[in-house]
C-alpha positions as CSV (number, residue, x, y, z in Angstrom):
1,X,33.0,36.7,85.3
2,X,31.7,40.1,85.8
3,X,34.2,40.8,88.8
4,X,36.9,39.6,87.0
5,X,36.5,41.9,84.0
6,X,35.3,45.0,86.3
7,X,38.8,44.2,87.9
8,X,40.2,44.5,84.4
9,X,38.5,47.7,83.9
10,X,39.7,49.2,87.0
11,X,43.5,48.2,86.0
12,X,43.3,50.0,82.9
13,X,41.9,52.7,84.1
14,X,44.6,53.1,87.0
15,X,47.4,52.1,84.2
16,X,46.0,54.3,81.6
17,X,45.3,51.9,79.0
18,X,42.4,51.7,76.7
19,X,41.9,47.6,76.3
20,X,42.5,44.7,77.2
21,X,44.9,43.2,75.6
22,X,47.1,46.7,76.6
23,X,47.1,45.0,80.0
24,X,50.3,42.9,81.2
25,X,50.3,39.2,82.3
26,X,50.6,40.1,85.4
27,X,47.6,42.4,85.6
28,X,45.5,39.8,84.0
29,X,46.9,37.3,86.7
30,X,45.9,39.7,89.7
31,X,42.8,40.2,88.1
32,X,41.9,36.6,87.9
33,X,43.2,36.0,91.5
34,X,41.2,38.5,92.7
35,X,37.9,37.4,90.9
36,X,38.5,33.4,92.2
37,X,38.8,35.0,95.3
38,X,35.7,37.1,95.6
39,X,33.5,34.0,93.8
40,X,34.9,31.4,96.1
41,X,33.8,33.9,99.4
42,X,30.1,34.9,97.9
43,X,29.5,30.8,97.2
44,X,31.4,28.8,99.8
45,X,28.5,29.2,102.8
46,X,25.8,28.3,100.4
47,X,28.1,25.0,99.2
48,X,28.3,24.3,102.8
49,X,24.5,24.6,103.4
50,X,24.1,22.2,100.5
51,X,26.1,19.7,101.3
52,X,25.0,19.7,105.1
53,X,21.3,19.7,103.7
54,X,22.1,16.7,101.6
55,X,24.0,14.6,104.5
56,X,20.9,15.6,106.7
57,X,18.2,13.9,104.5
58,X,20.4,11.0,104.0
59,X,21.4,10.0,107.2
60,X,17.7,10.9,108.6
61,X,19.6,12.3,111.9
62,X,18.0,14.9,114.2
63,X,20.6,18.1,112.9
64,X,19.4,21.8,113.4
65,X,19.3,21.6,109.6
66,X,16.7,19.1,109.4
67,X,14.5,21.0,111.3
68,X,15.1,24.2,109.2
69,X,14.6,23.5,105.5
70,X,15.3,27.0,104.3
71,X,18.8,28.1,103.4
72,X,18.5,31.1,105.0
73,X,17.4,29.2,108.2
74,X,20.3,27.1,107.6
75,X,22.7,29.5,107.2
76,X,21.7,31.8,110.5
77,X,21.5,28.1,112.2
78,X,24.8,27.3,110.9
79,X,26.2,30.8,112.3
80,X,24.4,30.5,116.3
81,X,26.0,26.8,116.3
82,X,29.6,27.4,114.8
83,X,30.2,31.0,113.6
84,X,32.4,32.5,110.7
85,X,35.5,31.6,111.7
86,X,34.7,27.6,112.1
């Protein structure tokens, strides 16, 4: 929420406008797109650590992230074994 409407301020200011409704469609749209895509990049690793934490305890298996418990463990784990781009 707060990137999407410090996006919006940043459009007004470039477009000269003084609120928000001033703005177009458009601008709103970018603005949104922009925002999804900022949230989705700060909270996809940690979704993946979940998720990999979760199918760990369940199945009991010997994975790196059984052995580290911590998400930041998990996450520089998850980075040695696969990297960013995987």
């Amino acid at each position: 929420f707060a990137a999407f409407e410090t996006i919006k301020a940043k459009l007004r200011a470039r477009s000269g406008l003084l609120r928000d409704e001033d703005l177009k469609p458009s601008q709103r749209l970018l603005a949104g797109g922009f925002a999804g895509l900022f949230a989705q990049t700060a909270t996809y690793p940690l979704n993946v650590v979940r998720r990999r934490m979760q199918v760990s305890g369940i199945a009991g298996s010997g994975a790196a992230l059984a052995i580290n418990p911590s998400i930041s463990k998990a996450l520089r784990s998850i980075h040695a074994s696969e990297g960013i781009a995987n």
